[in-house]
Every structure is written in C-alpha cells, then in structure tokens.
N, CA, C and O atoms as CSV, one atom per row, in Angstrom:
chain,resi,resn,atom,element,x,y,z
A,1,UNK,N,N,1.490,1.597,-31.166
A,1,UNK,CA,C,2.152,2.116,-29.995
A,1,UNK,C,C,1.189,2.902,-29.115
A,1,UNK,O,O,1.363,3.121,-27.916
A,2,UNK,N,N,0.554,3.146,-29.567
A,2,UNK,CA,C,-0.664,4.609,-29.136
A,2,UNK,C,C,-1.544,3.812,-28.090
A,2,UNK,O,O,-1.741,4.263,-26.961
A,3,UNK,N,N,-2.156,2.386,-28.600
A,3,UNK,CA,C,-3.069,1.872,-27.623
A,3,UNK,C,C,-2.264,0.863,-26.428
A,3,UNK,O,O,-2.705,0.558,-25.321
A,4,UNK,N,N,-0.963,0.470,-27.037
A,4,UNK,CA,C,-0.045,-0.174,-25.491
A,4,UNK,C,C,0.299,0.668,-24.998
A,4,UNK,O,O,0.760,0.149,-23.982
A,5,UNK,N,N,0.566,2.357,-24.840
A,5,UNK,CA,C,1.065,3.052,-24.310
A,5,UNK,C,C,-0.526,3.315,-23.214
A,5,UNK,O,O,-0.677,3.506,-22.008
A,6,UNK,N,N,-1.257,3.226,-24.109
A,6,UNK,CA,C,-2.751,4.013,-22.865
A,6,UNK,C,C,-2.792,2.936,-22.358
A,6,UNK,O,O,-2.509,3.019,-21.163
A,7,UNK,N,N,-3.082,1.608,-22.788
A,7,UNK,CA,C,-3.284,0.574,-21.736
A,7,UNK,C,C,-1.772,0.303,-20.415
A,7,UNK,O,O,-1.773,-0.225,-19.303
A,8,UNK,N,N,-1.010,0.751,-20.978
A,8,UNK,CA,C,-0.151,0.780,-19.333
A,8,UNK,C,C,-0.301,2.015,-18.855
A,8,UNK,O,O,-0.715,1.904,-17.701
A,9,UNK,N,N,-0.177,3.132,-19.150
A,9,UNK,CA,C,-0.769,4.351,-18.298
A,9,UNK,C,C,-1.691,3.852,-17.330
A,9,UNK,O,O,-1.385,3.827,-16.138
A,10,UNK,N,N,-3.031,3.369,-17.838
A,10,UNK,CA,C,-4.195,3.583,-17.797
A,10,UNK,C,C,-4.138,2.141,-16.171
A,10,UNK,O,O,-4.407,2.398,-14.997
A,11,UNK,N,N,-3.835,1.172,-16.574
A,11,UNK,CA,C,-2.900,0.319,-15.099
A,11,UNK,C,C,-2.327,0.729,-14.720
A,11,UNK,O,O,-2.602,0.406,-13.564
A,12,UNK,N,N,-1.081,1.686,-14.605
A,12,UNK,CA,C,-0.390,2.681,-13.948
A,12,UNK,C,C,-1.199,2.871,-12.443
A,12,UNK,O,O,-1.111,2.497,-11.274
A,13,UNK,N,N,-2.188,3.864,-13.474
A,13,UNK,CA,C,-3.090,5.078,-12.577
A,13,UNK,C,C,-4.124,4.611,-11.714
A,13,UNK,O,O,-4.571,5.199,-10.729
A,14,UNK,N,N,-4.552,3.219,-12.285
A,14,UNK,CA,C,-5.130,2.288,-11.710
A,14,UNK,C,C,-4.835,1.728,-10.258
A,14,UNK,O,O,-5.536,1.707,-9.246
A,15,UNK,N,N,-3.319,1.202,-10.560
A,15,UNK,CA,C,-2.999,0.890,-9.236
A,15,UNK,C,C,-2.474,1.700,-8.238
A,15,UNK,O,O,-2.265,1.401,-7.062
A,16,UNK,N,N,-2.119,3.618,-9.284
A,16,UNK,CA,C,-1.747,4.491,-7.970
A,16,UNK,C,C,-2.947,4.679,-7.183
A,16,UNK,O,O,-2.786,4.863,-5.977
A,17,UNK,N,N,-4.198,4.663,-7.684
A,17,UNK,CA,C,-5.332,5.282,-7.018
A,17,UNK,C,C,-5.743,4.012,-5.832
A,17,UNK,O,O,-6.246,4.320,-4.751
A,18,UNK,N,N,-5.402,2.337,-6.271
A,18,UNK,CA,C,-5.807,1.935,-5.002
A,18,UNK,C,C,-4.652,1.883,-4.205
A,18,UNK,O,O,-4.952,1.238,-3.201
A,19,UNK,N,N,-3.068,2.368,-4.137
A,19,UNK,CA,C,-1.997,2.749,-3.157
A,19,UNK,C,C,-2.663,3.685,-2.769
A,19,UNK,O,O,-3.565,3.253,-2.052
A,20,UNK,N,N,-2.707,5.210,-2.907
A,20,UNK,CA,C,-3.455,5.941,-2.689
A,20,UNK,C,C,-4.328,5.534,-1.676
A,20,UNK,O,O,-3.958,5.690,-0.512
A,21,UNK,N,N,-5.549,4.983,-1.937
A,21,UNK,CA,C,-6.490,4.812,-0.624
A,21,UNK,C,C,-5.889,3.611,0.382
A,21,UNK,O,O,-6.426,3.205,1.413
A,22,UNK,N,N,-4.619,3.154,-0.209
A,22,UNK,CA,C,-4.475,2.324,0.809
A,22,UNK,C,C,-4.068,2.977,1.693
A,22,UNK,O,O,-4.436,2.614,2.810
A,23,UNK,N,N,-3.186,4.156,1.617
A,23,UNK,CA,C,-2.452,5.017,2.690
A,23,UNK,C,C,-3.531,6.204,2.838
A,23,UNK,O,O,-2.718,7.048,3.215
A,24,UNK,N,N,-4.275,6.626,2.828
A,24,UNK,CA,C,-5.246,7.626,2.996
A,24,UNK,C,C,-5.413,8.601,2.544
A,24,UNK,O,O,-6.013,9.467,3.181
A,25,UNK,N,N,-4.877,8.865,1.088
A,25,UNK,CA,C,-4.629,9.293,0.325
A,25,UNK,C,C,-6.047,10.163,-0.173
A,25,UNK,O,O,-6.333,11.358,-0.245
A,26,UNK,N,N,-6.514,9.320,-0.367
A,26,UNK,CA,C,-7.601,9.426,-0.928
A,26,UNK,C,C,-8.603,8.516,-0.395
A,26,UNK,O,O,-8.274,7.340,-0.557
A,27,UNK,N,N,-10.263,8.763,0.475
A,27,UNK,CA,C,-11.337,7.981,0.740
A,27,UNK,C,C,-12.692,7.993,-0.112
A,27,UNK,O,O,-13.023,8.726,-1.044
A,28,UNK,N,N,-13.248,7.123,0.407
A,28,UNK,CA,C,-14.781,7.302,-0.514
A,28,UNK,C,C,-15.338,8.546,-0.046
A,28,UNK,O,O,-15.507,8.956,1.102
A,29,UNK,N,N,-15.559,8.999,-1.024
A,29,UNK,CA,C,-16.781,10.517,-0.434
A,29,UNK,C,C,-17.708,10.698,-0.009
A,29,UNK,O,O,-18.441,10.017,-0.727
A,30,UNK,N,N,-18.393,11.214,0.794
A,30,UNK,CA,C,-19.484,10.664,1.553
A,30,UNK,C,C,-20.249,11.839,1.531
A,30,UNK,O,O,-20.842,12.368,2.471
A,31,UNK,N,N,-20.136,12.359,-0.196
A,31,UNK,CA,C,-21.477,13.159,-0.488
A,31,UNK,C,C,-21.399,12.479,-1.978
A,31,UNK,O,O,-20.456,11.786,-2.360
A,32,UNK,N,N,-22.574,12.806,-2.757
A,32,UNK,CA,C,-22.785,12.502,-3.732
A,32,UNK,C,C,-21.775,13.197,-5.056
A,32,UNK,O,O,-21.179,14.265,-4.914
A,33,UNK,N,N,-21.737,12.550,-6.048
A,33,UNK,CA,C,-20.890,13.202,-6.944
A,33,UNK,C,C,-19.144,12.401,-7.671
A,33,UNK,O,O,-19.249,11.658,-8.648
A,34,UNK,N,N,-18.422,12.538,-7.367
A,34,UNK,CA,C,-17.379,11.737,-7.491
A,34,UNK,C,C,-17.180,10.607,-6.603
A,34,UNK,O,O,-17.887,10.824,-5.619
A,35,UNK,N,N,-16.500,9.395,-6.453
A,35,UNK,CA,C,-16.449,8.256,-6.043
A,35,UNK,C,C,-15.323,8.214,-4.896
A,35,UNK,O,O,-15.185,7.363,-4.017
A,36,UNK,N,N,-14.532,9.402,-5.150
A,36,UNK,CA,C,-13.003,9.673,-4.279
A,36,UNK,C,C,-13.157,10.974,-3.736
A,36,UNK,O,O,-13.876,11.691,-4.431
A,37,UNK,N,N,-12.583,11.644,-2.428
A,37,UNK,CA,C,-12.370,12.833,-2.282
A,37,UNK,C,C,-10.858,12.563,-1.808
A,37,UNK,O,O,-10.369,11.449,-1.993
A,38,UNK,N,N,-10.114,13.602,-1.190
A,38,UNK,CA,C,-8.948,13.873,-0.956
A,38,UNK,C,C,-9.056,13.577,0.977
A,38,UNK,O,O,-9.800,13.954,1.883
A,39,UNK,N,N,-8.044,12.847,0.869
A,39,UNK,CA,C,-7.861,12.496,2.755
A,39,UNK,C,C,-6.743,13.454,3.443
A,39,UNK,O,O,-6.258,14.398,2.819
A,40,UNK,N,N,-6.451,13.206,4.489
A,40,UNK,CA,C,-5.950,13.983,5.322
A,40,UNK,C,C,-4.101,13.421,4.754
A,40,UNK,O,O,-3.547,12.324,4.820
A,41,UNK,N,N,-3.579,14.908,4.176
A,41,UNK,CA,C,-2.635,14.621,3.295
A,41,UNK,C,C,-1.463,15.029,5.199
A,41,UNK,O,O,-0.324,15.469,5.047
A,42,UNK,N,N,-1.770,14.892,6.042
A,42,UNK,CA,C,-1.088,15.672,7.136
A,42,UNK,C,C,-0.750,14.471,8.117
A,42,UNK,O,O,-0.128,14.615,9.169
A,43,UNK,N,N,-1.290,13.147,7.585
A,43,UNK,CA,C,-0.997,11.589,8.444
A,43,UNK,C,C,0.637,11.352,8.308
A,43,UNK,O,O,1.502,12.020,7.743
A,44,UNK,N,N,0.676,10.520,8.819
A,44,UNK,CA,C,2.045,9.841,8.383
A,44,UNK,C,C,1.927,8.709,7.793
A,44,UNK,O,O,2.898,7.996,8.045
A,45,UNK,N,N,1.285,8.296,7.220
A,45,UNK,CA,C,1.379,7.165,6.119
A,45,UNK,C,C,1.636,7.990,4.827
A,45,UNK,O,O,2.577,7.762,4.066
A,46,UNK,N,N,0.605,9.083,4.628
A,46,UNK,CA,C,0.156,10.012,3.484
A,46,UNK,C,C,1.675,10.360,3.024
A,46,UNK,O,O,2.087,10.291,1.866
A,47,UNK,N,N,2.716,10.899,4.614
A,47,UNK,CA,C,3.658,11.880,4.300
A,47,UNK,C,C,4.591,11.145,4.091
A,47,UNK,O,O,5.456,11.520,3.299
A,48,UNK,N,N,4.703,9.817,4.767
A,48,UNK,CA,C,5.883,8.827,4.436
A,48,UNK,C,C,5.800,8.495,2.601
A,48,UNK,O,O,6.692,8.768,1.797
A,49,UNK,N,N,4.603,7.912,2.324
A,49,UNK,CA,C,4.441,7.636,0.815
A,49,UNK,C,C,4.996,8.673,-0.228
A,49,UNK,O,O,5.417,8.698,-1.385
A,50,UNK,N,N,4.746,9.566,0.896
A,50,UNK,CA,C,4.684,11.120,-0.566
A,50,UNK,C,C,6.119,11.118,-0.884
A,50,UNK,O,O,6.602,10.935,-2.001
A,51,UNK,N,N,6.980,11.422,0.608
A,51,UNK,CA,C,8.506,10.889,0.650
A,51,UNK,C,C,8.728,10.246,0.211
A,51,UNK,O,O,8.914,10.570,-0.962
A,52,UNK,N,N,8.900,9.164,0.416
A,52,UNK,CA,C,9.435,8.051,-0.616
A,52,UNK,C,C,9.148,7.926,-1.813
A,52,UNK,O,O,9.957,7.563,-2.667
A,53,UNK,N,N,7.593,8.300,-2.091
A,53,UNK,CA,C,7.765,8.916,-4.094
A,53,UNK,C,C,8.722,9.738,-4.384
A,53,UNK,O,O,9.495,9.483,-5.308
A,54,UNK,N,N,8.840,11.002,-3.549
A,54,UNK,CA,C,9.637,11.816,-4.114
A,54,UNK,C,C,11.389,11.372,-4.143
A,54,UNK,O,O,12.242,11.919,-4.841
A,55,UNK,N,N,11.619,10.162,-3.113
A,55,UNK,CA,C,13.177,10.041,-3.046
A,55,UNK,C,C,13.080,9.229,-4.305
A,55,UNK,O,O,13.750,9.521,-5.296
A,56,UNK,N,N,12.064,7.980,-4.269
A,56,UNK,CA,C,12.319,6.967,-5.667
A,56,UNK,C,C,12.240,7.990,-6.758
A,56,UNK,O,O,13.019,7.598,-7.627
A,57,UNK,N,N,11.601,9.264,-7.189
A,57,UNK,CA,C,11.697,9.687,-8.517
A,57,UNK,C,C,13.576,10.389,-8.843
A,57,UNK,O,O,14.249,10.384,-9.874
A,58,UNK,N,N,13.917,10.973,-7.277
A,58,UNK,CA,C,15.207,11.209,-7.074
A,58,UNK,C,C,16.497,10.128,-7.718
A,58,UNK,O,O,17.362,10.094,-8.594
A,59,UNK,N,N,16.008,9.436,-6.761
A,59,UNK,CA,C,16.858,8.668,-7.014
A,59,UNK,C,C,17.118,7.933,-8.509
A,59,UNK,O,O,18.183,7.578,-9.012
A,60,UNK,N,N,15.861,7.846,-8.984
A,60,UNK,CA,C,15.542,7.280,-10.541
A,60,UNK,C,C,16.492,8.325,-11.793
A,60,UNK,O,O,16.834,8.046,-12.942
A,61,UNK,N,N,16.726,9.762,-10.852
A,61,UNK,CA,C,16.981,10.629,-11.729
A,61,UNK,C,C,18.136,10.455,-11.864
A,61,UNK,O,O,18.710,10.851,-12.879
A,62,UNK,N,N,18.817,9.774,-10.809
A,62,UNK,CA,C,20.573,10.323,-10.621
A,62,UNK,C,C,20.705,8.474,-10.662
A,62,UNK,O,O,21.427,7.852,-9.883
A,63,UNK,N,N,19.886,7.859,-11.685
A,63,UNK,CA,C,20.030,6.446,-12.022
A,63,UNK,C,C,20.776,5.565,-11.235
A,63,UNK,O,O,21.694,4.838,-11.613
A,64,UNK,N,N,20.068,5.749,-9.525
A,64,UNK,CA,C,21.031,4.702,-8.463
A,64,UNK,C,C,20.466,3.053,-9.008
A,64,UNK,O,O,19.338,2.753,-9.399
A,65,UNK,N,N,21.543,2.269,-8.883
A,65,UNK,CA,C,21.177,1.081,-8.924
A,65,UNK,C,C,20.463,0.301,-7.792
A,65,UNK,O,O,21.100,-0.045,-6.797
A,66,UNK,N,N,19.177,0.028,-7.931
A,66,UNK,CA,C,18.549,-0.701,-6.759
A,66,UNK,C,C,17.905,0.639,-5.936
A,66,UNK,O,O,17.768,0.691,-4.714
A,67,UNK,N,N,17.561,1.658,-6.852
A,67,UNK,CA,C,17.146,2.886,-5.592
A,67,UNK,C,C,15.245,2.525,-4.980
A,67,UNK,O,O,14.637,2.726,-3.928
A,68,UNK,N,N,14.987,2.080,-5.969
A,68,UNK,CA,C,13.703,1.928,-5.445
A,68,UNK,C,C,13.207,0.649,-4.439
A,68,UNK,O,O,12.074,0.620,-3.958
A,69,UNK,N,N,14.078,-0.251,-4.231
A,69,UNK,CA,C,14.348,-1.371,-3.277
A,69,UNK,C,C,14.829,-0.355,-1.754
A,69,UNK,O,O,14.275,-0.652,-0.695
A,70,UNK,N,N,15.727,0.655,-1.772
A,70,UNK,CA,C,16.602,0.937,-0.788
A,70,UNK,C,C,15.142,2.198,0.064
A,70,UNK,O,O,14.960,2.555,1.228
A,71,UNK,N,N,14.573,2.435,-0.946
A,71,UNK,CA,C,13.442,3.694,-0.472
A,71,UNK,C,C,12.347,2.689,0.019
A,71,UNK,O,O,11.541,3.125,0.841
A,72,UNK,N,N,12.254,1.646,-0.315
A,72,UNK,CA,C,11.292,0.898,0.146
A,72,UNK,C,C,11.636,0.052,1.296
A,72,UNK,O,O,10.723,-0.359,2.011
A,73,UNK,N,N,13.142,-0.323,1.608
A,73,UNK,CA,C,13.556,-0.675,3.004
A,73,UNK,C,C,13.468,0.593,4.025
A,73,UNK,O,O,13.073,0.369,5.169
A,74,UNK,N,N,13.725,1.549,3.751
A,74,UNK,CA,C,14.066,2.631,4.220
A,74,UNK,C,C,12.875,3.370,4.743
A,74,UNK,O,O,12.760,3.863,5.865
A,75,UNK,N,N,11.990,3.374,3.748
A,75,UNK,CA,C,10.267,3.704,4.310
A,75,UNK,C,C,9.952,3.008,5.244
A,75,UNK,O,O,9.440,3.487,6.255
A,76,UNK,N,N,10.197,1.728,5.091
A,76,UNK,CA,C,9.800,0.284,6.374
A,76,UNK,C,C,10.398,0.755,7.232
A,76,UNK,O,O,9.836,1.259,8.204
A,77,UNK,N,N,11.606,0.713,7.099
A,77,UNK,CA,C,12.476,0.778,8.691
A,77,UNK,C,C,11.679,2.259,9.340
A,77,UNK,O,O,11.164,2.207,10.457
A,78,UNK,N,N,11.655,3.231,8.720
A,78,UNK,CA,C,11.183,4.306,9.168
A,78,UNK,C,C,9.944,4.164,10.087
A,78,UNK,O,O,9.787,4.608,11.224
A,79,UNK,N,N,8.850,3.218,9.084
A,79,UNK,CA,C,8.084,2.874,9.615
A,79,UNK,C,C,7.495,2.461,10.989
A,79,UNK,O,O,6.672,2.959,11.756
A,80,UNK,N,N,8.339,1.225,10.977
A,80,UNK,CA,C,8.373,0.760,11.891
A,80,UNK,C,C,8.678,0.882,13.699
A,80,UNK,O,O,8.230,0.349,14.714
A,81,UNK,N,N,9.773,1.983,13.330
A,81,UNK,CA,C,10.488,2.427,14.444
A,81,UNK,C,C,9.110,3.844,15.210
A,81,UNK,O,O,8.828,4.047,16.392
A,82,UNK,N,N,8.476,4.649,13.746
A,82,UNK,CA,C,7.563,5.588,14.445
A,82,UNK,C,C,6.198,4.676,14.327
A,82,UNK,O,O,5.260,5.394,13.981
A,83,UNK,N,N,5.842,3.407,14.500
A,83,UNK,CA,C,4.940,2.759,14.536
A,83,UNK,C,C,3.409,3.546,14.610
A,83,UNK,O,O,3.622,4.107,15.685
A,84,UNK,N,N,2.186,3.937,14.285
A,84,UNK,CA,C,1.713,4.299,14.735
A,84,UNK,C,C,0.237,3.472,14.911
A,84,UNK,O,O,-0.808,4.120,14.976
A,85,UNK,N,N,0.237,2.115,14.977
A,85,UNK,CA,C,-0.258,1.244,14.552
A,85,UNK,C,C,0.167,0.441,15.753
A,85,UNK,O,O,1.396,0.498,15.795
A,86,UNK,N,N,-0.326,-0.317,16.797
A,86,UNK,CA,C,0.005,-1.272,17.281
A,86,UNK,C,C,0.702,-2.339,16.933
A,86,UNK,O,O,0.435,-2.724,15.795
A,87,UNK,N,N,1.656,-3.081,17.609
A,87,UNK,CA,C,2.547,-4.114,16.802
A,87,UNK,C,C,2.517,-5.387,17.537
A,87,UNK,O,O,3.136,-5.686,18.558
A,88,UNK,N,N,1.385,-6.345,16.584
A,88,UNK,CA,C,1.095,-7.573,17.009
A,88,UNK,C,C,1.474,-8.647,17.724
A,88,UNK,O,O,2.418,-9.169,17.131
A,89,UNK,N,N,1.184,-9.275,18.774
A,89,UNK,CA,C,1.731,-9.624,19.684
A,89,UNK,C,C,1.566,-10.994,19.359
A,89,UNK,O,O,1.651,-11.648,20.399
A,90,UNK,N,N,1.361,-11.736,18.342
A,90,UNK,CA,C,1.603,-13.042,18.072
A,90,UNK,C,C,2.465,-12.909,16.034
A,90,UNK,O,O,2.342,-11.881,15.368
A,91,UNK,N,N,2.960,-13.738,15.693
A,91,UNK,CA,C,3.136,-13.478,14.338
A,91,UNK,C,C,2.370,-14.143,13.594
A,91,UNK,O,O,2.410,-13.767,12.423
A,92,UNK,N,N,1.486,-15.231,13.864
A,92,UNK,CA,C,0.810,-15.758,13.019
A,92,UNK,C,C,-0.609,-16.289,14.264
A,92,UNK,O,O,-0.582,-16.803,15.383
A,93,UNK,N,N,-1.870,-15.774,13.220
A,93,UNK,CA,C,-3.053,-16.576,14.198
A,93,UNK,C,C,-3.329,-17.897,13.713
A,93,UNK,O,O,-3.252,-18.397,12.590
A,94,UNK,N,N,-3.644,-18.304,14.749
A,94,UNK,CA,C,-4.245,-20.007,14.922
A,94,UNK,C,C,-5.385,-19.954,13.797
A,94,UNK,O,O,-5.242,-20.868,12.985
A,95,UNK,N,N,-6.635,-19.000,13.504
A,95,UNK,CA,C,-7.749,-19.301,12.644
A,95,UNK,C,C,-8.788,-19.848,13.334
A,95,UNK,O,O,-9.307,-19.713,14.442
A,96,UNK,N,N,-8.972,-20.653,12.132
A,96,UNK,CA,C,-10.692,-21.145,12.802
A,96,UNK,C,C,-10.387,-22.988,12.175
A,96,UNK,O,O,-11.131,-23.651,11.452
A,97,UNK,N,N,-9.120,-23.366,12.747
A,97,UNK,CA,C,-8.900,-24.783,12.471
A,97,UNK,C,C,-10.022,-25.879,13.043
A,97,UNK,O,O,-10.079,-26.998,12.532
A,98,UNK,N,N,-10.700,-25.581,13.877
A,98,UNK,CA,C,-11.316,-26.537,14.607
A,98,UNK,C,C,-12.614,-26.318,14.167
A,98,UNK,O,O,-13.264,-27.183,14.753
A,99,UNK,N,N,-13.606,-25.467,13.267
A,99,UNK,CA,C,-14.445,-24.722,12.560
A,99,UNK,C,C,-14.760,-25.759,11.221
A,99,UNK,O,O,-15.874,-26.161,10.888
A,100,UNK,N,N,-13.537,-26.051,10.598
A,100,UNK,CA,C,-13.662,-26.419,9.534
A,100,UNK,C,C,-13.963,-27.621,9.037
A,100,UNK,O,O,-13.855,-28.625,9.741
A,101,UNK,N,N,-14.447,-27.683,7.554
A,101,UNK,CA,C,-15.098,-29.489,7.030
A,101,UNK,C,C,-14.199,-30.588,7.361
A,101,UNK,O,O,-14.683,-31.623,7.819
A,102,UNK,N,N,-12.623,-30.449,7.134
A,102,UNK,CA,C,-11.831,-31.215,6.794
A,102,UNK,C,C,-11.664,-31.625,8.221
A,102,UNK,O,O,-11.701,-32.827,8.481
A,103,UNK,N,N,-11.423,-30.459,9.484
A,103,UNK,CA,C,-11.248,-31.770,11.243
A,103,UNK,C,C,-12.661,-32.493,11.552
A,103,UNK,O,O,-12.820,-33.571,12.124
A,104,UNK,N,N,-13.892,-31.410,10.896
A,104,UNK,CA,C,-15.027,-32.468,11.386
A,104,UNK,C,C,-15.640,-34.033,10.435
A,104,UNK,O,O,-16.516,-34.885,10.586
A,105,UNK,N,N,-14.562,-33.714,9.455
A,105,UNK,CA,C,-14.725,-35.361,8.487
A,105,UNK,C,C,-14.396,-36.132,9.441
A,105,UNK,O,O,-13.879,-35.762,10.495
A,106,UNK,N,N,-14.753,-37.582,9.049
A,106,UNK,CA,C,-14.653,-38.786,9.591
A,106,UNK,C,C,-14.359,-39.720,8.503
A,106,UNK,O,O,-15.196,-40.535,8.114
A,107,UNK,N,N,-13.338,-39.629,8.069
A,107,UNK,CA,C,-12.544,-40.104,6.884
A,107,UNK,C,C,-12.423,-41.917,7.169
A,107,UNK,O,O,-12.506,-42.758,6.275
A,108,UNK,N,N,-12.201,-42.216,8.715
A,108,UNK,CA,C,-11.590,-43.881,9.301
A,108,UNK,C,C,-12.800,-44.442,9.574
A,108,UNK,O,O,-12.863,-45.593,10.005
C-alpha cells in the first residue's frame, strides 16, 4: 500500500505543478538555485484557479454530485465573459496545407 499510495501522490503533485505554471502560478526562475519561483498570485487566472480549488474542495466536502464538473463550467463561463485574453476571430486555422509532402506528391 505504502509504494501505490507515493506513486499517486507523487503524479498528483506532478501534474499540480504543471497546472500551476500553466496559470502562472508558478514560473521558471531566473536566478540560479531552484527550477520554480512563485508568480504573480494577484492575476486572474492565478485567482480564478485558486477559486475554483477552493469551491471543488467545498463542494467535495458537502459531497455535491457532479461538483467538480459544475466548478469547472462555472470557472469557464466566468472566464470567458472577463476575457482577458483576446478572443479569436476564426475557430479553426487553415495551417500550412499547401507546405506539405502529401499536396506536393504526384501520385497520377
């Protein structure tokens, strides 16, 4: 039990630390010494995440069904509406179709 319990911790913490820098949580340090320092906990990505940890542990407590689905629509919608991020003006790009091996084959 001892070593499946550290090996999921241990992925746990793993994937909080790259959520974490995904929201700015945490950046590379840009002095020598540790690999992470602490980011600007005062953003709104930082403060939305932190929120919504704290409602999903809430909600986990008072055992809502589906609470961590409803904090995660709910973060989005939030999101979205205080955008702070530009909001893309096509939904999907074209690429580099005309670039590639397969249009410049000559298969006929």
């Amino acid at each position: 039990m001892g070593i499946a319990h550290g090996t999921g911790i241990g992925i746990g913490l793993f994937l909080l630390l790259i959520a974490a820098n995904g929201v700015g949580m945490v950046i590379k340090n840009p002095i020598e010494g540790l690999p992470v320092a602490l980011g600007a906990f005062t953003s709104f990505p930082v403060m939305m995440s932190l929120l919504g940890l704290a409602v999903i542990f809430g909600l986990e407590k008072c055992r809502v069904p589906g609470g961590i689905l409803l904090v995660i629509i709910a973060i989005s919608i939030i999101g979205l509406i205080f955008a702070t991020r530009p909001v893309p003006y096509q939904k999907f790009a074209a690429g580099y179709v005309h670039r590639t091996v397969f249009v410049k084959a000559h298969v006929l």
